[in-house]
N, C-alpha and C positions, 0 to 999 in steps of 0.2 A: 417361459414357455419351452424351456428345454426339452422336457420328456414329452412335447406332442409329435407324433410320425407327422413327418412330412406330407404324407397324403389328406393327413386331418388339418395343416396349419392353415388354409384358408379356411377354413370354418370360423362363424361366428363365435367368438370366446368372452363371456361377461366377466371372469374371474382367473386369469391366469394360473392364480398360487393356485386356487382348491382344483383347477384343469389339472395340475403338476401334482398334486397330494393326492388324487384320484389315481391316476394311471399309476402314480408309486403301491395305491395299495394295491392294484389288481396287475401289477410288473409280474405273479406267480400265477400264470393263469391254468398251470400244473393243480396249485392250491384252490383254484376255484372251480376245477371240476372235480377235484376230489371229493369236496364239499358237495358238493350239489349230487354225486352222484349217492353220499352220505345221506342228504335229506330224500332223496327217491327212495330208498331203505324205506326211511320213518314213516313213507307219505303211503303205505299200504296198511290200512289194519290190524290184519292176521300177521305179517312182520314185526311193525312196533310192538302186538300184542307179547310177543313171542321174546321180542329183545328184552322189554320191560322184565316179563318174566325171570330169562335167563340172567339179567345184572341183578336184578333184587335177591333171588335166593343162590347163584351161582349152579356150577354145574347140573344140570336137569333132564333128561332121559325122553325123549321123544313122546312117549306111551304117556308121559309124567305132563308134562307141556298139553298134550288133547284134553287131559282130562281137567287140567286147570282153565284152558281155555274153552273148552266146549267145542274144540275140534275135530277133526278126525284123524288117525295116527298120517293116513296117506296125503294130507294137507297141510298137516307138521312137518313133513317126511320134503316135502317140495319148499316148502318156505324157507326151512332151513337148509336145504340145498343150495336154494340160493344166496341167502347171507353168508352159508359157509365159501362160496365161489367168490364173493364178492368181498371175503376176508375181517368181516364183520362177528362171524363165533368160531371156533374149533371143535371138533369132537374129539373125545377121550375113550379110551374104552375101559374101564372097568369092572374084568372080566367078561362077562356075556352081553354085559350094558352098556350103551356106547349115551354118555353125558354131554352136554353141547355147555360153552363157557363163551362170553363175551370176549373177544381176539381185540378187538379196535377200541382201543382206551379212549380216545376220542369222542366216542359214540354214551362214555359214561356220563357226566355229566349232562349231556342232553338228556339221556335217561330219566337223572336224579329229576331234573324239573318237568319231564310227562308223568313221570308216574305217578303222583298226588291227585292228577286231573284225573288218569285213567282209571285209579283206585276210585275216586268219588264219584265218575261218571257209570263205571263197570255195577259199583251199589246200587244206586240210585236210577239206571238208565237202565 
C-alpha cells in the first residue's frame, strides 16, 4: 500500500497490489488529460469526419474537405481551427492553397480503426 496518499489510506481497500498498480498507471495524470482531451477531438462528427479524412489521403485543402464531406467551406474553416489550436493538423501552404496534414501521430492509429466503421456507415447510412 505504498503508493496510496495518505488521505485515501483509511479507505476501505479489498486488494492492495491492483490499489498499488492502479495509481502506478494513472502516477501521469499529465497523460490522462492529454488523452481525454485526444478523445473530445473524436467525440464531434464533423472533426472525426474531417481527421479520418485528412490521415487517409494526407494533405487536403479546406474547399477539398466540404466537398468530400458535404460541408461548408466556413464549417471546415472552424473545425479545423480548432484541431489546428489543439495541435492535432497543421496547414501548409502550397502556394495559394493552404493543405491541412495530421500533426499528432498519436491520433493515427485510432484513425486506422474508425475509419472502416465510418467508410461503411458513411455508404450505407
Amino acid at each position: 500500500m505504498h503508493l496510496v496518499p495518505a488521505e485515501r489510506a483509511d479507505h476501505r481497500i479489498i486488494d492492495a497490489d491492483r490499489v498499488c498498480d492502479a495509481i502506478a498507471v494513472l502516477a501521469d495524470g499529465a497523460g490522462v488529460r492529454t488523452w481525454s482531451e485526444r478523445f473530445a477531438l473524436l467525440g464531434d462528427p464533423t472533426r472525426l469526419a474531417l481527421l479520418v479524412c485528412i490521415h487517409r489521403v494526407g494533405p487536403i485543402s479546406v474547399s477539398d474537405l466540404a466537398v468530400a464531406t458535404g460541408l461548408k467551406d466556413t464549417a471546415v474553416s472552424q473545425a479545423l481551427r480548432l484541431l489546428r489550436n489543439a495541435g492535432a493538423v497543421a496547414a501548409g501552404r502550397e502556394g495559394r492553397v493552404v493543405r491541412y496534414r495530421l500533426l499528432d501521430a498519436a491520433l493515427g492509429p485510432l484513425l486506422d480503426q474508425v475509419a472502416p466503421a465510418v467508410a461503411t456507415t458513411h455508404r450505407h447510412g
